[in-house]
C-alpha positions as CSV (number, residue, x, y, z in Angstrom):
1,X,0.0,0.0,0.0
2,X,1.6,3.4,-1.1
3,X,1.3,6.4,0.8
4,X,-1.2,8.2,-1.5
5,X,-3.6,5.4,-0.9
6,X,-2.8,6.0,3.0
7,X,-4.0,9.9,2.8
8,X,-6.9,9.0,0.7
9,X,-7.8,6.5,3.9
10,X,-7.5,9.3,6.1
11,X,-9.0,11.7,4.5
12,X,-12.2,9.4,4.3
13,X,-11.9,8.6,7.6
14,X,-12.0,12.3,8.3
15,X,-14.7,12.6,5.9
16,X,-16.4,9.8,8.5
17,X,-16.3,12.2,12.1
18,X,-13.0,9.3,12.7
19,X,-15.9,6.3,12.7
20,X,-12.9,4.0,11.8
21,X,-15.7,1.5,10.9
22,X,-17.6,3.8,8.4
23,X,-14.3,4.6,7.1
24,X,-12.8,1.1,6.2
25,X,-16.6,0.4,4.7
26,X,-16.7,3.4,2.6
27,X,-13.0,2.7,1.3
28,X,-14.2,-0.4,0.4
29,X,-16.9,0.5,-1.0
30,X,-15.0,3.5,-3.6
31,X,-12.0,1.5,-4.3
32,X,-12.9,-2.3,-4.7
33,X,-10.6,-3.0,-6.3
34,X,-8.0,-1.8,-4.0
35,X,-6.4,-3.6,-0.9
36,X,-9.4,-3.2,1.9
37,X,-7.4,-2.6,5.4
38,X,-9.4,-3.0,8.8
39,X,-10.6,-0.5,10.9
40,X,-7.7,-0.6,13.2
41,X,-5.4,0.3,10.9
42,X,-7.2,3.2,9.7
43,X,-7.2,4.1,13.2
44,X,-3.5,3.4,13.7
45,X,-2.4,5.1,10.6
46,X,-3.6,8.1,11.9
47,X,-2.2,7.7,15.4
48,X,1.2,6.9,14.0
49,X,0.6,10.4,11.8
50,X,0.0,12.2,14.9
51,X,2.4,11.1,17.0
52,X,5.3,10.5,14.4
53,X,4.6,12.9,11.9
54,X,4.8,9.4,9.4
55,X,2.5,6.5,8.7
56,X,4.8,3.8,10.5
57,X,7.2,4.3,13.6
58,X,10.3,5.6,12.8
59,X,12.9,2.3,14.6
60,X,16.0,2.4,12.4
61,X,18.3,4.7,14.2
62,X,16.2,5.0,17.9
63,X,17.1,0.7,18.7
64,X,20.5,-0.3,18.9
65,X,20.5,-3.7,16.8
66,X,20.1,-6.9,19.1
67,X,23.2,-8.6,18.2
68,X,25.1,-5.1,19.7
69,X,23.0,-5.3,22.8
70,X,23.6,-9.1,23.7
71,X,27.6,-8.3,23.6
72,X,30.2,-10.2,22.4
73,X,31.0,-12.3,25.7
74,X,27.3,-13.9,25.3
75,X,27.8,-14.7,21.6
76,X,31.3,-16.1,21.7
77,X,30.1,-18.4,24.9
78,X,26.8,-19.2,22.4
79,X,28.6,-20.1,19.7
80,X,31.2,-22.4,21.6
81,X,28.6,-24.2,23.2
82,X,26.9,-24.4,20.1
83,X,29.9,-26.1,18.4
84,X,30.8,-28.4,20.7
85,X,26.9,-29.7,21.0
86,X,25.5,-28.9,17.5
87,X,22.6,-30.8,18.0
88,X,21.2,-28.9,21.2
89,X,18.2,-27.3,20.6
90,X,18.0,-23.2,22.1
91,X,15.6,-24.3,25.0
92,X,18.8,-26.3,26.2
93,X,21.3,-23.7,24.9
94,X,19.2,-21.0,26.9
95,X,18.9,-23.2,30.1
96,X,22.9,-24.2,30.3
97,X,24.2,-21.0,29.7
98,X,21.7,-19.0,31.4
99,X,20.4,-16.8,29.1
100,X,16.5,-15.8,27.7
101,X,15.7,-18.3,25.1
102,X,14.5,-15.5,22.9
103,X,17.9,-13.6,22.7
104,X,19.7,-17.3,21.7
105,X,17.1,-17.3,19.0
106,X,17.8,-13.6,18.0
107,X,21.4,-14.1,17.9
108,X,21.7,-17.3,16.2
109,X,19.1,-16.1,13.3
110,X,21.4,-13.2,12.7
111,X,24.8,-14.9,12.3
């Protein structure tokens, strides 16, 4: 969905007093052809407008990126321990070495 089509949404949903309901109905209904988005996101896409002066949330340069965050201590220690027992899954990797299973996850999938 390109951003003309967004500000046509909100527009509409302007158009509808912000009834994010009437407003995803009456998209539908002038563009079927068109994508037909729900209600929330009508609803969203304004908030993030609002708030962010964008339709999304700006994340690129305001998170540092995971693999940074873990450090380098956790992932040499991962990746050891992964090495020497390839066939552990990250539930057992988490529990051994003491770490969220999530972050093994994170850091594995971005090697």
């Amino acid at each position: 969905m390109n951003h003309s089509e967004k500000v046509v949404m909100l527009f509409i949903y302007w158009e509808c007093q912000k009834n994010a309901r009437r407003a995803a109905q009456t998209y539908a209904h002038r563009f079927p052809n068109r994508e037909h988005p729900a209600h929330s996101f009508i609803h969203n896409l304004e908030r993030n407008f609002i708030t962010y002066g964008s339709f999304s949330k700006r994340v690129d340069n305001q998170q540092r990126r995971r693999s940074d965050a873990l450090g380098e201590e956790f992932e040499e220690q991962l990746l050891t321990y992964v090495r020497v027992n390839p066939r552990a899954s990250t539930r057992h990797v988490s529990r051994e070495l003491g770490i969220y299973h999530t972050a093994v996850c994170i850091s594995l999938y971005s090697l």
